[in-house]
C-alpha positions, 0 to 999 in steps of 0.5 A, spaced: 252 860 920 249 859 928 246 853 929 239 852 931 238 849 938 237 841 938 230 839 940 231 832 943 225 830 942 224 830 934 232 828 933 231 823 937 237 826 942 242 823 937 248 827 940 255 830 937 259 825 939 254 819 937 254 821 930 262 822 930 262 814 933 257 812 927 262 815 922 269 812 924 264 806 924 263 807 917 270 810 915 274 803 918 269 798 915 268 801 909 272 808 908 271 815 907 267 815 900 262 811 904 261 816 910 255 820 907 250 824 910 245 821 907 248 814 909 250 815 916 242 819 918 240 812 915 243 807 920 242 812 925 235 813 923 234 820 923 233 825 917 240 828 914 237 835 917 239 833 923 247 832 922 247 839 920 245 841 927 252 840 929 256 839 922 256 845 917 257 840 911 261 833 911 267 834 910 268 838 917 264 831 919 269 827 917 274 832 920 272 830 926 271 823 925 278 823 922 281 826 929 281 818 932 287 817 927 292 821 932 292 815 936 298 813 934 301 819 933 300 820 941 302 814 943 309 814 940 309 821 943 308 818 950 312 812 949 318 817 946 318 822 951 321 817 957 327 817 953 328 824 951 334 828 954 334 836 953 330 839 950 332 839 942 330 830 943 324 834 944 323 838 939 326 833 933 322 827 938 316 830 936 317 831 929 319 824 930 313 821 933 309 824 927 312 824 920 311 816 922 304 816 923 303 821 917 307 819 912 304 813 913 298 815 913 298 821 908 291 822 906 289 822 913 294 828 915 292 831 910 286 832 911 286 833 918 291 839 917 293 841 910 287 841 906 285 848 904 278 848 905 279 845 912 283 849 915 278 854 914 273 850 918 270 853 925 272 847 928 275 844 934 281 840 936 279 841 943 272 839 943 273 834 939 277 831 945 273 833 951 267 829 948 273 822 948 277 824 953 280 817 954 284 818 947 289 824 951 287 820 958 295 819 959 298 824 955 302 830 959 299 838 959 306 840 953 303 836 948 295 837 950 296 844 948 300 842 942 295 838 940 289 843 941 291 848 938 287 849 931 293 851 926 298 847 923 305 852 924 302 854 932 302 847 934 309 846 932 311 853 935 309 852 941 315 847 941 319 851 938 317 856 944 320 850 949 327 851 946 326 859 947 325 859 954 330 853 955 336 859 951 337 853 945 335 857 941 333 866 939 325 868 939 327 870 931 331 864 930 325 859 934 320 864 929 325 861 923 326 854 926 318 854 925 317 855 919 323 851 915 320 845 919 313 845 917 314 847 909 319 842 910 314 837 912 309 839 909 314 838 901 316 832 904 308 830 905 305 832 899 312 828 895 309 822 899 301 823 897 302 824 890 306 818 890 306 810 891 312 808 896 315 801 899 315 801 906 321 801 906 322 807 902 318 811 907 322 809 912 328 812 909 323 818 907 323 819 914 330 817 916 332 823 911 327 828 914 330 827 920 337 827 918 334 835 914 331 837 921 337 836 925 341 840 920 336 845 921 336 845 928 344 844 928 345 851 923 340 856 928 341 853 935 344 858 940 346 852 945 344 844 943 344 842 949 350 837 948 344 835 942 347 830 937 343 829 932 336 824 934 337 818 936 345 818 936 
């Protein structure tokens, strides 16, 4: 469906990002359930007509709203990359970085790259940080165009093609490797979302995926680049 041009004027030239502001505003005082259209043209003081210059509905609104919860995940990567050796720290660091974040924060994750209805969404993770431009202001060119592509299994092959170029790993093994790692990660997602865990269960839940990744990689690699596991 296109988007009629924004008139200014009657819309009170409220902008993308200004309702995308509003929403996390919202989300963090009082929760998704709250970020309502209605509720949030309220406080913005417009009618719901003109969110929909921008947001198909609300779950792509709360989508991108929801985009700012990679912070964390980006800062790890940022931090962890200064210790990394060879290029399987990289790939497993990755893996690392972000099932901390998720399995933490499962829901959030979910909503972001597994729910059915948003993955079929015209959105776009690009955009979204060229409107926040300081939330990748410190982040390397690899992981920025990790992190830009829309699709769960592309993100995680462009590391995999990293291991490929650096002769770690074949391209039909690197192909393999993506995909066990995302439904991997996806099973141990979906195990921690449906359940009430401790943090130190999932600390353990995170100990155990990296421990099954590290097996993987270790049965497909072509050469681990004296890689022994991460972190050992």
């Amino acid at each position: 469906m296109r988007k009629r041009k924004p008139n200014n004027n009657y819309f009170k030239g409220l902008s993308k990002k200004d309702y995308i502001r509003k929403t996390q505003e919202i989300i963090q005082t009082e929760g998704r359930e709250a970020a309502s259209i209605r509720r949030i043209a309220k406080e913005m003081g417009c009618s719901s007509t003109s969110l929909y210059r921008y947001f198909e509905n609300q779950e792509e609104l709360i989508y991108y709203a929801e985009l700012n919860q990679l912070s964390g995940y980006i800062k790890r990567l940022n931090e962890a990359e200064k210790k990394w050796k060879n290029v399987w720290d990289y790939y497993v660091g990755i893996w690392d970085c972000y099932c901390r974040e998720a399995f933490r924060n499962p829901e959030v994750f979910y909503l972001l790259f597994l729910r059915p209805e948003i993955s079929g969404m015209d959105v776009s993770i690009t955009e979204y940080y060229e409107m926040f431009p300081e939330d990748v202001e410190k982040t390397s060119e690899s992981f920025l165009s990790m992190l830009k592509q829309k699709d769960f299994m592309a993100r995680d092959l462009e590391a995999c093609k990293k291991c490929v170029e650096a002769g770690a790993i074949t391209p039909e093994n690197g192909e393999r490797l993506n995909r066990m790692a995302c439904l991997l990660y996806e099973g141990y997602l979906m195990v921690i979302r449906d359940s009430c865990f401790t943090e130190t269960q999932i600390h353990q839940k995170i100990h155990q995926f990296i421990g099954d990744l590290d097996w993987i990689v270790m049965s497909l690699a072509t050469d681990l680049k004296g890689y022994q596991g991460y972190g050992a």
